[in-house]
C-alpha positions in Angstrom: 99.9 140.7 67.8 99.6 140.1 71.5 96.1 140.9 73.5 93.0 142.4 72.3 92.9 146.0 70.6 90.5 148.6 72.0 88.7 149.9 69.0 85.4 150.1 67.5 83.1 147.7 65.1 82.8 147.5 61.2 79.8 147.9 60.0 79.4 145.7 56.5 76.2 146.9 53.8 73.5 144.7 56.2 73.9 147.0 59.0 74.3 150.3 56.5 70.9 149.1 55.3 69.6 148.2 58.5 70.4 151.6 59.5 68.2 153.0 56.4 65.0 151.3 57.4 65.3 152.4 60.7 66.3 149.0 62.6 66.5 150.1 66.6 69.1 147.8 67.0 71.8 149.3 64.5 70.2 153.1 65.5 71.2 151.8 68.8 74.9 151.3 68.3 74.9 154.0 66.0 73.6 156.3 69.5 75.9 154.4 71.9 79.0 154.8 69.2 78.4 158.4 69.5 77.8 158.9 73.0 81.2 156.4 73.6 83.5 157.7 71.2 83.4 153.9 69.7 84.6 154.8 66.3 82.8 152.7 63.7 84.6 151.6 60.3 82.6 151.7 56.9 83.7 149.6 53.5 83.1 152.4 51.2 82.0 149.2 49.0 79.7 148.6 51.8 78.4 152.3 51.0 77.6 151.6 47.7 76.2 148.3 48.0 73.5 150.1 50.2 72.8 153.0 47.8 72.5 150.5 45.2 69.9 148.5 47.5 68.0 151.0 49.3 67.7 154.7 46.7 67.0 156.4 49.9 69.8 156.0 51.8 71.8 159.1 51.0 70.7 161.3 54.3 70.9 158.3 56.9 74.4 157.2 55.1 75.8 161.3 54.9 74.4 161.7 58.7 76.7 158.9 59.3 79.7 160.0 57.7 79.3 163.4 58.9 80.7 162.1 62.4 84.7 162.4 63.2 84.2 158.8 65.1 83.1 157.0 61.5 87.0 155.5 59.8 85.8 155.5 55.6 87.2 152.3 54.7 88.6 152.8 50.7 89.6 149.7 49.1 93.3 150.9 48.6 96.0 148.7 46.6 97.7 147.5 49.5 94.0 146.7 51.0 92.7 144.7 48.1 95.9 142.6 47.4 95.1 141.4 50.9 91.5 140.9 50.0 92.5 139.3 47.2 94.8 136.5 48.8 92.1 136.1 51.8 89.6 135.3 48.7 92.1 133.2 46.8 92.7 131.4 50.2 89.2 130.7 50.8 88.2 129.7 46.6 91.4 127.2 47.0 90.3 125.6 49.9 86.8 123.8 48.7 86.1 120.3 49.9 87.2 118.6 46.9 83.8 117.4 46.1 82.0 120.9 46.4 81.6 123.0 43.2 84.4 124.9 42.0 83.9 129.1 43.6 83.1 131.1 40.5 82.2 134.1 41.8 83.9 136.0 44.8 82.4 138.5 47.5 84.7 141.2 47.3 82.8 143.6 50.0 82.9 140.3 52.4 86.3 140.4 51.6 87.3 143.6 52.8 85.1 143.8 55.8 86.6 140.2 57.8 90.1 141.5 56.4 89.2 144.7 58.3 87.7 143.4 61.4 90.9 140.4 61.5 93.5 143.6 61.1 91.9 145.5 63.2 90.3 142.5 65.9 87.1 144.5 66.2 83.5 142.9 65.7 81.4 143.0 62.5 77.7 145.1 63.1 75.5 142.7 60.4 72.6 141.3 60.0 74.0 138.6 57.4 76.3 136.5 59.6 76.3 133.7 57.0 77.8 136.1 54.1 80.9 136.7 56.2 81.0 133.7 58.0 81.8 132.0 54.6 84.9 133.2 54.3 86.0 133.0 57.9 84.0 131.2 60.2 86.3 132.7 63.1 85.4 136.0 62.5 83.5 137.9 65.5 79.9 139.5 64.7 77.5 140.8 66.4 74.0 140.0 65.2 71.8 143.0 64.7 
């Protein structure tokens, strides 16, 4: 890979629910996304992590996805065996005093393998969540 792409952001379940309670910031991207033609990539895990959180965020979330810039993000096979190592990576890779990983974040996952493959920014406002699993990944706090 040689030089930065051009491309857009991902947006991981913080920023989806930022966008539901009406957070300027995330509205703003949202508006300069649209006005740009910055296309804007959505984890459909990080869909339904915000449905599950927020009950009304079907209208903001189908508003969204009603634009041709927004890239739906399914968790394909050839996507989450690359999840899966990146996880495996990071679980295998404790400090050998810390406590053994028994849990994973799957939708953390996904979104730094997106924004590594694709070299574009995260959109969050949960730095920390991603930032576990790769503290070189670029976000931009919202």
């Amino acid at each position: 890979m040689s030089g930065p792409a051009l491309g857009g952001k991902v947006l991981d379940a913080s920023a989806l629910v930022a966008l539901v309670r009406g957070r300027l910031s995330v509205m703003t991207w949202i508006d300069v996304a649209r006005t740009a033609g910055i296309p804007l990539y959505l984890p459909s895990l990080a869909i339904s992590e915000a449905r599950a959180l927020r009950a009304d965020a079907g209208p903001d979330l189908a508003d969204l996805l009603g634009h041709p810039w927004v890239v739906l993000g399914e968790l394909d096979t050839t996507t989450a065996a690359a999840v899966e190592q990146l996880l495996e990576r990071v679980a295998h890779t404790q400090p050998a005093d810390a406590e053994p990983v028994e849990v994973v974040d799957v939708l953390a996952g996904h979104v730094v393998h997106i924004a590594r493959t694709r070299r574009w920014p995260v959109l969050t406002t949960d730095p920390d969540r991603l930032c576990r699993l790769d503290h070189a990944v670029e976000v931009q706090l919202l």
